[in-house]
N, C-alpha and C positions, 0 to 999 in steps of 0.2 A: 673741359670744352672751352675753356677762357682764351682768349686770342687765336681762335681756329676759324674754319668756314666748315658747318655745320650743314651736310647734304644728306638728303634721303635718297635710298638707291631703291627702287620698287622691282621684284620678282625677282630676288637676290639667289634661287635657288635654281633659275636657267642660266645659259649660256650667257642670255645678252646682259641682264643684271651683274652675274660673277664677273664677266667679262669689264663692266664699266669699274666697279671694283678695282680690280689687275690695276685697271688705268689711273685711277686715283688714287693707289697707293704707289706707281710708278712716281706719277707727279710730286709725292709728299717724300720720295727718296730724292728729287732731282738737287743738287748742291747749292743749286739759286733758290731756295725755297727757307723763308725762315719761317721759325713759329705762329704767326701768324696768320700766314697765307695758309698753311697745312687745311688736309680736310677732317673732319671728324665725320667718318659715315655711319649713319644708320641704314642698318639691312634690314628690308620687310619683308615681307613671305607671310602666303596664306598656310603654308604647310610647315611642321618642327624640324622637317626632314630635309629643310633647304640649309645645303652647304654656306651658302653666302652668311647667314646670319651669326654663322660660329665662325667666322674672320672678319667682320663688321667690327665698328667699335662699341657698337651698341645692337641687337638682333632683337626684333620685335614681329610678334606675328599679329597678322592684320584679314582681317576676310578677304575671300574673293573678289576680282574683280565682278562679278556678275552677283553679289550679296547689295542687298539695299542698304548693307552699313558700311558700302566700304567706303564710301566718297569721305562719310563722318568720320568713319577711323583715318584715314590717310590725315586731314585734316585735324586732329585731336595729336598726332604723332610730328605734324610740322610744328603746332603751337607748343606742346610739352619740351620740344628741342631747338625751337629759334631756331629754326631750317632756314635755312637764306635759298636756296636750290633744290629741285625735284628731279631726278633722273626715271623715267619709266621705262620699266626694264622687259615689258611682256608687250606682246600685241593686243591680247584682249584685255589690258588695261589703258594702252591708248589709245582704243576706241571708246575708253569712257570717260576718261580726264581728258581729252581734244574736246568735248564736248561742254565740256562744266572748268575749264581751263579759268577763265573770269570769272568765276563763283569761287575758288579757290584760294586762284592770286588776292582779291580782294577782301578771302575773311582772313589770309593769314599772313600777306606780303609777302610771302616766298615767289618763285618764280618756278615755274614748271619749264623745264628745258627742252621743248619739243617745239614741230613747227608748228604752223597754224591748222585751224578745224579743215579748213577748206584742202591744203597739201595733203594732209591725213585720208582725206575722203577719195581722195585720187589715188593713192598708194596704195591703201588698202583695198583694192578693188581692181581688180587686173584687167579688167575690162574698161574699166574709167581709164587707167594706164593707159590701156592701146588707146582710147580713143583720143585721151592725149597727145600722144605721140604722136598719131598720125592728122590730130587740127595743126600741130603746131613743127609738121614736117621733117621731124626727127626720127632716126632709125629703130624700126618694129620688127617683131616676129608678127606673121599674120596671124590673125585670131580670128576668135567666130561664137559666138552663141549655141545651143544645142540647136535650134534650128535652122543655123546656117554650114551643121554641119557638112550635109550633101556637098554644096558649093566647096568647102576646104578640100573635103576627099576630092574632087574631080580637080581640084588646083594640085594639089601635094600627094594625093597618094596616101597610103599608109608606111612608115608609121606616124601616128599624129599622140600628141600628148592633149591628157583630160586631167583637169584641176580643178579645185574650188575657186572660185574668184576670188575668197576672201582669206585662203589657206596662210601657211607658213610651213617652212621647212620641209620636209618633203610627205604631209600628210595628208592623205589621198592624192599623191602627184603616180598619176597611169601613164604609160606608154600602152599605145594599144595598137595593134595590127589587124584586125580587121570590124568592120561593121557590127559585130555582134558583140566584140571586147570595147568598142564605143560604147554602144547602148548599155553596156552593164557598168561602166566606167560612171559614165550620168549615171545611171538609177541610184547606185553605191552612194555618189555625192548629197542627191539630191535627199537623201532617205535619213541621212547626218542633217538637213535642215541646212545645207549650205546650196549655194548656186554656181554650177559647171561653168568650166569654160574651156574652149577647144583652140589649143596650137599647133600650128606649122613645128616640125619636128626638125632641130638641127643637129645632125651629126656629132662626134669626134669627145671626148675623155679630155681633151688637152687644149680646148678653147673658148675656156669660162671664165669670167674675169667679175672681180666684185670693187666698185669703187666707190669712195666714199670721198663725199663734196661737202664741205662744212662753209654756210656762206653768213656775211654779217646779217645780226639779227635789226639792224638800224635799215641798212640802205642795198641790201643782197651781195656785198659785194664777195668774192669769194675770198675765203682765209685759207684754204688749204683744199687738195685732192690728192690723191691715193689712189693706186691701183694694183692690184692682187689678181694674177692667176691661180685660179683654184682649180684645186682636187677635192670632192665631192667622198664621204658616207656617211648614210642616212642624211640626208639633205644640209648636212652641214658642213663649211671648208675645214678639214684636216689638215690639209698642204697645202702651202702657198706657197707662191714666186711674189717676191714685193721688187717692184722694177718701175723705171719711168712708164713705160704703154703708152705714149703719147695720145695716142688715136684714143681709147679709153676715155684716157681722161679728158680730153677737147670734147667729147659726147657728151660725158655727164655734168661737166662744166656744164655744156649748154643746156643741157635738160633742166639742172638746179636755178638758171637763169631764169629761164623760161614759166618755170613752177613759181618762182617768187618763191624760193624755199625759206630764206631766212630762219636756219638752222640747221640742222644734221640730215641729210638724205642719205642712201646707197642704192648705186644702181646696178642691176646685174645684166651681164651681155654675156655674149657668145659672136664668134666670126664666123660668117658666114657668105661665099663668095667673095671673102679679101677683107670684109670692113664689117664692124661691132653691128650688131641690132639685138636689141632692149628688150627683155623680155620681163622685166620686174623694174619697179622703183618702191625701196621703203622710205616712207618716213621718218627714220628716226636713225640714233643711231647703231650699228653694225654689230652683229655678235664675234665680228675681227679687230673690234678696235683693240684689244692688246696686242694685234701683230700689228698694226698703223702704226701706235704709240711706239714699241722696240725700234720702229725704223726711225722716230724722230716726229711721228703726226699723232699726238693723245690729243683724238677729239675732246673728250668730256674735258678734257682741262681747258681747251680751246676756248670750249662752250662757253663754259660754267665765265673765264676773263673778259668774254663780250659781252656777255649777257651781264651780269654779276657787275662785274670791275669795270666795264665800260671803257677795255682796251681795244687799242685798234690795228688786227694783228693782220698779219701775211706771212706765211709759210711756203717759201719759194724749193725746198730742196726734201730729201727725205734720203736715209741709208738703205739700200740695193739689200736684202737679205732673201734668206731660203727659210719661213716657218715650217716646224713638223709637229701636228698636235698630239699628246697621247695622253690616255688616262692618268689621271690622280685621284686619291680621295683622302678624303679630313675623317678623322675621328676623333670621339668625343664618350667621355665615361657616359653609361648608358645612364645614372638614376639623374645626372644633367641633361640628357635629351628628355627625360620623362618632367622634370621639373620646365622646359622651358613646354611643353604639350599641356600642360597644365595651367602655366601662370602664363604665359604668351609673353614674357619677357627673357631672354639671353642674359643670364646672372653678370652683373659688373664685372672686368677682371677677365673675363671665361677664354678670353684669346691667348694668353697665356698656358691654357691647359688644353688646346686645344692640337695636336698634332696631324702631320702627313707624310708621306713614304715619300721621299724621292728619289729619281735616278742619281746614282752619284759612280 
């Protein structure tokens, strides 16, 4: 670990965590990079069964986010590894570290790479969103409460989409067609212990766009933006177009402004009668950032230089590609899965014996 930069990557066993990964090993291949600067990651995961922690350079599992040890464990894993950076890799992890973000940084000096409580509280909540969007006059999908459903149906008709406010990906995300598939849509949500929320429904397979705004963490100003038309299964992009989108990005520039994001956002739109409206904003960043990065934008590396290194960067250009996602997996001798279920630590070395199938 001697002359590295030592990061923790949290919920190494989803998309967004492996994903941030990709990106940090991309960055520790680039030819400008010496021994040094490299990262050394540790992957944490509540479960043995997380991929990320058997390509980590270190794999350590840690409780849940919703366990009453996980804030101590997280914290026990920054001090053991002189972690300089925190990457959170799950949604229901930062809703709990946005929270305790200064209780953290200050028992261990590391730096939690996320934006602020207040950003987090907006994103995470699709209804705080619209109502964002629409104090501060920037382009919405209409929404509505369960008891303003009436009013949407008499505005839009059916079909209308029913979400969680506080969801991700596409779990419990309904399209419904008429009044009765509403009402069971809410009850479904509500019965999960989550809170409904009802959209205006836009058309078309081919006019979904996910853009990611990385802005300084000193003075907001922006370092870089990104834009990706996506193709959608199961609520995640598979396909993308990585291209200028101009319009796109002049949006979620202004939304990141506007937010005082100072740090990683991604906003999702769709066209609708000619020009984008906003139907999502995350906090944090993108389970596409290894297609950003290939084009020429790895946020986490971005990040980690503003935050960390107190560089003061701008990233005016990005390479024009076609991503195509498709499954892979890692395997691992099975009495080392059972050893690391056991000791919660990823034996030294283990990357090395650690194999995957690829197309060739």
């Amino acid at each position: 670990m001697k002359n590295t930069s030592n990061v923790i990557v949290t919920g190494v066993g989803g998309i967004i965590g492996e994903g941030i990964i990709k990106c940090l090993r991309m960055a520790n291949r680039s030819k400008k990079r010496n021994s040094r600067d490299k990262y050394y990651i540790i992957g944490v995961d509540s479960s043995p069964l997380a991929a990320g922690l058997y390509f980590s350079d270190i794999g350590m599992i840690i409780p849940n986010a919703n366990d009453q040890d996980y804030v101590d464990s997280l914290i026990a894993a920054i001090e053991e590894h002189r972690v300089s950076a925190v990457y959170i890799g799950t949604d229901q992890e930062l809703d709990v570290v946005s929270n305790l973000t200064g209780r953290i940084e200050k028992r261990t000096g590391a730096k939690i790479l996320i934006c602020s409580k207040e950003v987090i509280k907006i994103s995470r909540d699709k209804w705080k969103t619209y109502e964002f969007l629409k104090r501060k006059k920037l382009p919405y999908v209409e929404s509505s409460l369960p008891e303003g459903a009436p009013d949407l149906v008499e505005r839009f008709g059916f079909p209308l989409v029913v979400k969680p406010r506080e969801g991700y990906g596409s779990v419990q995300f309904n399209i419904v067609h008429d009044r009765n598939e509403l009402d069971k849509s809410v009850k479904n949500i509500e019965s999960q212990g989550w809170n409904p929320i009802i959209q205006q429904y836009i058309e078309g397979n081919d006019n979904e766009y996910t853009t990611g705004v990385l802005t300084d963490f000193r003075n907001n100003k922006i370092i870089s933006s990104i834009s990706i038309k996506k193709f959608l299964k199961s609520g995640q992009t598979y396909k993308g177009i990585i291209d200028d989108f101009p319009e796109a990005r002049r949006v979620s520039e202004t939304v990141a402004t506007n937010l005082i994001a100072k740090g990683p956002i991604n906003v999702q739109s769709k066209i609708s009668g000619g020009s984008h409206k906003i139907f999502e904003i995350n906090g944090r960043i993108s389970a596409t950032c290894p297609m950003r990065a290939a084009a020429g934008i790895n946020e986490p590396d971005l990040l980690y230089r503003n935050v960390i290194l107190s560089e003061d960067l701008e990233m005016t250009s990005y390479e024009k590609l076609v991503s195509m996602r498709y499954w892979n997996e890692v395997y691992v001798q099975k009495r080392i899965s059972e050893t690391v279920a056991s000791t919660g630590i990823v034996p030294h070395g283990i990357r090395g014996k650690v194999f995957s199938l690829r197309a060739s």
